[in-house]
C-alpha positions as a Markdown table, in Angstrom:
| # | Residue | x | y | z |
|---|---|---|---|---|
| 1 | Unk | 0.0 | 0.0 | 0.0 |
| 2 | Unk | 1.1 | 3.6 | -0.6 |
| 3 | Unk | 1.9 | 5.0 | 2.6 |
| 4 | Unk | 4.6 | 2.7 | 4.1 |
| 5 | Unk | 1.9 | -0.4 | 4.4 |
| 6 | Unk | 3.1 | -4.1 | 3.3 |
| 7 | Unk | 4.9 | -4.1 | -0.1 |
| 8 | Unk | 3.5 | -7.2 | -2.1 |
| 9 | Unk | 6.4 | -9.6 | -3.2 |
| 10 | Unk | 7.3 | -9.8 | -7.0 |
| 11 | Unk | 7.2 | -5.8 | -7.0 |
| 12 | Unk | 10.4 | -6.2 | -9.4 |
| 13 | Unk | 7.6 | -7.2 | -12.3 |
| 14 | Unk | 5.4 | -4.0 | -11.8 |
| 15 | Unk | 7.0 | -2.1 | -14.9 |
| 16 | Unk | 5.4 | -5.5 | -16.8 |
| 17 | Unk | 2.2 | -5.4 | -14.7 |
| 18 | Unk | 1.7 | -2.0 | -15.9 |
| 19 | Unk | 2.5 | -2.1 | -19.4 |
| 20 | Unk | 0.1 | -5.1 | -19.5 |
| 21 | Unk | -2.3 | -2.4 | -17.7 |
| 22 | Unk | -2.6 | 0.4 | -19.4 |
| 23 | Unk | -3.3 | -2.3 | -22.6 |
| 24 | Unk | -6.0 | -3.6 | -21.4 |
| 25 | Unk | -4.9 | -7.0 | -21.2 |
| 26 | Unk | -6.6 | -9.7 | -19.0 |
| 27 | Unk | -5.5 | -11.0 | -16.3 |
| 28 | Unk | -4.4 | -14.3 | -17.4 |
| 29 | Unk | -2.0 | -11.7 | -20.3 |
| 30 | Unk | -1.0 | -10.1 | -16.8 |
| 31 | Unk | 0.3 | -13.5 | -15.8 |
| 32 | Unk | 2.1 | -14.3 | -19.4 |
| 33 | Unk | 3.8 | -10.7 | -18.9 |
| 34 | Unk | 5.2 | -11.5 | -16.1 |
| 35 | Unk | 6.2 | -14.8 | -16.7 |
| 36 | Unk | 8.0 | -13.5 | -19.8 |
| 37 | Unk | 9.5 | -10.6 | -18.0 |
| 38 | Unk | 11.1 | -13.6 | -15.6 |
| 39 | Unk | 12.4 | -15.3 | -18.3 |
| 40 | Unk | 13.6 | -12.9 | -20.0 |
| 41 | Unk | 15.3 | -12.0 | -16.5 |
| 42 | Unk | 16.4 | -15.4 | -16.0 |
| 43 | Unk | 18.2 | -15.3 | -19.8 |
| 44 | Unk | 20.6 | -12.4 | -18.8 |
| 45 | Unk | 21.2 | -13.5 | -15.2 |
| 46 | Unk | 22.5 | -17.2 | -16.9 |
| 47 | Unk | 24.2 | -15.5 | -19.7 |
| 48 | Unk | 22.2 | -16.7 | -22.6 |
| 49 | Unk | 18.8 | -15.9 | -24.6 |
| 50 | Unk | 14.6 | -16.9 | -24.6 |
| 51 | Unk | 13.5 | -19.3 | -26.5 |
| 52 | Unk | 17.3 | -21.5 | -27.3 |
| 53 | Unk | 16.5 | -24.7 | -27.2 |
| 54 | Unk | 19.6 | -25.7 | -25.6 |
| 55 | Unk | 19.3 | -23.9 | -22.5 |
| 56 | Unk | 15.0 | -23.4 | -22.3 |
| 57 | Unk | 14.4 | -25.8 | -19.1 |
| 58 | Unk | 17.7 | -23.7 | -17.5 |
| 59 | Unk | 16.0 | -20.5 | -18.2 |
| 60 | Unk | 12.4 | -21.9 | -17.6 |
| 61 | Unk | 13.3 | -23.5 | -13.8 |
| 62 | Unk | 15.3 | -20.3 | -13.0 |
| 63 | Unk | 12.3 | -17.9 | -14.0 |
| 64 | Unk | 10.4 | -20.2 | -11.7 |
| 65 | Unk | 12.7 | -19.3 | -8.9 |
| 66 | Unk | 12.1 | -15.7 | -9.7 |
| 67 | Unk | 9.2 | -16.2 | -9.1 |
| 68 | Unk | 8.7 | -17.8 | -6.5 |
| 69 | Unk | 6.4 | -16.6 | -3.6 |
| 70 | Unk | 4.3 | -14.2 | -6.0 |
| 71 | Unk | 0.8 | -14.6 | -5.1 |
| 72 | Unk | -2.5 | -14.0 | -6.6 |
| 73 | Unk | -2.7 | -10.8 | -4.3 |
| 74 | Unk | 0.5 | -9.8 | -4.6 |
| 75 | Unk | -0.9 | -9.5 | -8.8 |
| 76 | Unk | -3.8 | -7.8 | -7.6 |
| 77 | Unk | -2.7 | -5.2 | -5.7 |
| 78 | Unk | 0.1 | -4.4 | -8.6 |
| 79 | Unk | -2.7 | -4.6 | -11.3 |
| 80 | Unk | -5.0 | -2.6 | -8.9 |
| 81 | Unk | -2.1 | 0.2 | -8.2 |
| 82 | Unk | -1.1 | 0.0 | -12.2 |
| 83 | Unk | -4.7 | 0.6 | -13.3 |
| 84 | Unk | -4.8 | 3.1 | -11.1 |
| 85 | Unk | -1.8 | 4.8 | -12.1 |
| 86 | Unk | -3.2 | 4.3 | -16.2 |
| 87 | Unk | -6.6 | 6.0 | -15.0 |
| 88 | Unk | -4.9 | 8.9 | -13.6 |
| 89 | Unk | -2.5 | 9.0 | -16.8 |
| 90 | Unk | -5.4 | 9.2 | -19.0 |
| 91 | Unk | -7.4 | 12.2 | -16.1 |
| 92 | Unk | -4.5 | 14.3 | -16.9 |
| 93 | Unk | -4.5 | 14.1 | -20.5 |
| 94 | Unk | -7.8 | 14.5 | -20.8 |
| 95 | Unk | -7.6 | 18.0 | -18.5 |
| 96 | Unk | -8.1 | 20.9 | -20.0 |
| 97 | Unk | -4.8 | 23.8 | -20.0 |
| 98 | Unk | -6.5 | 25.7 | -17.4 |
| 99 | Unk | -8.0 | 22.7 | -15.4 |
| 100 | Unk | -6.6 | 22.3 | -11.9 |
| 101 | Unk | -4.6 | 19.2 | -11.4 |
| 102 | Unk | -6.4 | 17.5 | -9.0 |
| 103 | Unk | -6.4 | 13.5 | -7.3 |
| 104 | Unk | -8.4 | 11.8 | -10.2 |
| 105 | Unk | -5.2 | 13.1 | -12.3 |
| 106 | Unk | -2.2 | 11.9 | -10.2 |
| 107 | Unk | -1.0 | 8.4 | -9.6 |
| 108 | Unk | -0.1 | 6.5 | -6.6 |
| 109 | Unk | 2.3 | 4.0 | -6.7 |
| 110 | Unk | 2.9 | 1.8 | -4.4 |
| 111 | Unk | 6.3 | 2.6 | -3.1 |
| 112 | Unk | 4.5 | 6.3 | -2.3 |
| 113 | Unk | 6.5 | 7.5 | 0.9 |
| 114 | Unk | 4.4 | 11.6 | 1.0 |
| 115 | Unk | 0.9 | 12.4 | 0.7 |
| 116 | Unk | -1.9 | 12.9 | 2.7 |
| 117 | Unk | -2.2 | 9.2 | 4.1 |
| 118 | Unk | 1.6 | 9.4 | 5.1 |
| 119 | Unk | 1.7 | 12.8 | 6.9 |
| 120 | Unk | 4.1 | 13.9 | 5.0 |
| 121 | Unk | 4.0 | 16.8 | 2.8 |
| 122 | Unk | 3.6 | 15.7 | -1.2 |
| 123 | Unk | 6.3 | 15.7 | -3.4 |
| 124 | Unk | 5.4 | 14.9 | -7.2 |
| 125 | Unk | 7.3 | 12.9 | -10.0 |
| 126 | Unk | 6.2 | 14.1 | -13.7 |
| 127 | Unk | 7.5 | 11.1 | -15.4 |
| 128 | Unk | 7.6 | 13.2 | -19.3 |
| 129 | Unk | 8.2 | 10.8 | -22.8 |
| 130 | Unk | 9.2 | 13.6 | -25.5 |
| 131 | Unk | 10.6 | 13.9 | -28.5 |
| 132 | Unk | 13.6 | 15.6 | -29.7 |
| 133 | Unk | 16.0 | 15.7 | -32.2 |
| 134 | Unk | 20.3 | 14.7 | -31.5 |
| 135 | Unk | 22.8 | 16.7 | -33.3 |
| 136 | Unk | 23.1 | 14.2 | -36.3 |
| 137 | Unk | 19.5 | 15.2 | -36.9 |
| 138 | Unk | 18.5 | 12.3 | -35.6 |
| 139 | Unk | 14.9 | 12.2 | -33.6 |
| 140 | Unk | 14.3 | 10.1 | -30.9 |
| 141 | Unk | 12.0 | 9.8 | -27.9 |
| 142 | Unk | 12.6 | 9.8 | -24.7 |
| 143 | Unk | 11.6 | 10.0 | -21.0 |
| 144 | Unk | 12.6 | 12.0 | -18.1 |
| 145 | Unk | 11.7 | 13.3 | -14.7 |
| 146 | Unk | 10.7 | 16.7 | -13.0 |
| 147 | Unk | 10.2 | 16.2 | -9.3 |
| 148 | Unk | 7.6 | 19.0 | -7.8 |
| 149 | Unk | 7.1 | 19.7 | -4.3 |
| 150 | Unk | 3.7 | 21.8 | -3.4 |
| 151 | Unk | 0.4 | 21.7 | -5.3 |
| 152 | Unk | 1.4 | 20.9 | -9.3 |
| 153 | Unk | -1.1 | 24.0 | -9.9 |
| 154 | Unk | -3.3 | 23.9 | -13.4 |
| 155 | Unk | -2.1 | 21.7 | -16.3 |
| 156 | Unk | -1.1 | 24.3 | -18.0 |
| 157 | Unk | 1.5 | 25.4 | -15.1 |
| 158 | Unk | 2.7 | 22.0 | -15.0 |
| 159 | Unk | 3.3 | 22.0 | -19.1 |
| 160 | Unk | 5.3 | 25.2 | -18.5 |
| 161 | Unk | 7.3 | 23.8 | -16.3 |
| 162 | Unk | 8.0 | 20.6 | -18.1 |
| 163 | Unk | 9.0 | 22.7 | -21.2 |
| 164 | Unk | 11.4 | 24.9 | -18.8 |
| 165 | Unk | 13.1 | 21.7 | -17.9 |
| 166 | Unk | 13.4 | 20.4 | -21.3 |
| 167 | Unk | 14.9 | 23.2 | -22.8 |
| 168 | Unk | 17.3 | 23.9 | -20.1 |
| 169 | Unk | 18.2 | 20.1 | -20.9 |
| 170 | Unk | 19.2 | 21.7 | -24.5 |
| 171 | Unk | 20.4 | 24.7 | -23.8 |
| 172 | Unk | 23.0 | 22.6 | -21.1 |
| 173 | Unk | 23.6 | 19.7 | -23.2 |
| 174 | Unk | 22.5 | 17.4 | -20.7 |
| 175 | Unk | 19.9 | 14.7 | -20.9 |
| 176 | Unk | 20.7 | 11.1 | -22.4 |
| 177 | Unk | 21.1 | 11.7 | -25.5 |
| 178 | Unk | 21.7 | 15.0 | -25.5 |
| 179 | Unk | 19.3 | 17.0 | -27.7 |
| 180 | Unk | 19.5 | 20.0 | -30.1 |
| 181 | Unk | 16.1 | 21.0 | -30.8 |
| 182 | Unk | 13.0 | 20.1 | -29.0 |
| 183 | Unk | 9.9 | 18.0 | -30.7 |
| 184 | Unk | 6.9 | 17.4 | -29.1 |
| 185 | Unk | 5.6 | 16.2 | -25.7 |
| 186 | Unk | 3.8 | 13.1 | -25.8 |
| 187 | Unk | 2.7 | 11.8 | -22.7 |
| 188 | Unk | 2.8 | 12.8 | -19.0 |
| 189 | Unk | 2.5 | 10.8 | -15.6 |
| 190 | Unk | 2.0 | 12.8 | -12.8 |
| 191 | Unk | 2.8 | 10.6 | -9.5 |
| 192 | Unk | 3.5 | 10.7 | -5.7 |
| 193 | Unk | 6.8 | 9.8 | -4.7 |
């Protein structure tokens, strides 16, 4: 649970549990994600690759060790925190510029340490995928971080800031890879950390 509460095992495979999330997918494709996550896992940990036949029941029983002591539960709660996450995703890009960012639009994930159920006061992650274009001419897309601490304000206060960042990211040369123009923002996820 946010807030410091019991962390449910297997939290390694939330990144899979969400993708498979904000797709829709069932929860028996929830299951297949994570299984192929852990193999994949289990590949790189034995030094090898999915699906060769030589090494499959090596990679298969060592994914199974991965594995091991993921519940049901611990799936729920992941899938229930990643749809919840997806939800609020889709609140804020649905918000109007002047609309005030408000709960329905900001995710809580379930290693949350601030916020009102911690006591804390809330400090905000906007997790940014962009595009941008390397000084080849290249373009490529990207993600990267602003942390907040206060009230994010409207949406369009919180774009305004996210475009400060980005081109301060240009104008330094930092970022990975550095960029020489900016594109376009694509998607935001606005979260407690």
């Amino acid at each position: 649970m946010a807030g410091g509460g019991d962390l449910p095992a297997g939290l390694q495979w939330f990144q899979s549990i969400w993708s498979a999330a904000s797709e829709g997918m069932t929860t028996a494709d929830v299951w297949s994600a994570i299984r192929g996550a852990a193999e994949s896992q289990a590949a790189f940990l034995l030094g090898t690759e999915v699906g060769i036949p030589e090494t499959a029941a090596e990679v298969s029983a060592r994914a199974q060790e991965l594995l091991s002591g993921l519940t049901i539960f611990d799936v729920n709660q992941m899938r229930a925190a990643a749809g919840q996450m997806v939800t609020a995703m889709g609140n804020l890009s649905a918000a109007s510029i002047e609309e005030v960012i408000d709960e329905s639009m900001i995710g809580r994930p379930l290693t949350a340490m601030t916020g009102v159920e911690t006591g804390l006061p809330p400090i905000y992650r906007a997790r940014i995928n962009y595009s941008a274009v390397d000084f080849e001419g290249n373009g490529f897309s990207d993600w990267t971080s602003l942390f907040l601490q206060g009230e994010p304000g409207t949406k369009g206060e919180l774009l305004a800031r996210i475009q400060n960042q980005l081109q301060a990211q240009v104008e330094s040369g930092t970022g990975s890879p550095p960029a020489a123009a900016l594109g376009e923002i694509h998607a935001i996820s606005l979260e407690t950390v």
